[in-house]
C-alpha positions in Angstrom: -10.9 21.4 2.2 -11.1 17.8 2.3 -12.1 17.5 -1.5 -8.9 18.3 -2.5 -6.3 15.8 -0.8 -5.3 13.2 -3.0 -6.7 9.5 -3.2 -5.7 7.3 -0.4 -4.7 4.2 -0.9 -6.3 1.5 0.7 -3.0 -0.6 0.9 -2.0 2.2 3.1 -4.2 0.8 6.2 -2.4 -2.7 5.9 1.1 -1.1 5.9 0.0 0.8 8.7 -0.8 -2.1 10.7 2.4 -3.9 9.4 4.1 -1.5 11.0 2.9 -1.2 14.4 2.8 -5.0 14.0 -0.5 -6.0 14.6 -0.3 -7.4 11.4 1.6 -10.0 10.1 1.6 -10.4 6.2 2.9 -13.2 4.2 6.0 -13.3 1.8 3.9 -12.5 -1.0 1.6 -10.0 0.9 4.4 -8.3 2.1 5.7 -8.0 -1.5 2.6 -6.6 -3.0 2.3 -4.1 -0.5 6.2 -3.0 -1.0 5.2 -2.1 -4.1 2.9 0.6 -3.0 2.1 3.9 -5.4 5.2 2.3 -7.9 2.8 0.0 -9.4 2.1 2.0 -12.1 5.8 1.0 -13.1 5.3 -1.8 -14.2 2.4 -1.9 -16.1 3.0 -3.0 -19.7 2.4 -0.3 -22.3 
């Protein structure tokens, strides 16, 4: 059962902790982790 979910993130675990605020990211953490699964967009082709 468990070999089929999807890969997790590991960004996820920081978000997670952003917010329940035991973590406190800075400005440009916080915008690399807004990005999330949409990286992919803007990769260069």
């Amino acid at each position: 059962m468990l070999g089929n979910l999807p890969h997790f993130p590991p960004q996820y675990v920081e978000i997670k902790r952003v917010n329940i605020g035991i973590s406190d990211p800075t400005p440009e953490q916080a915008d690399e982790l807004e990005l999330g699964k949409n990286i992919c967009a803007l990769s260069q082709e």
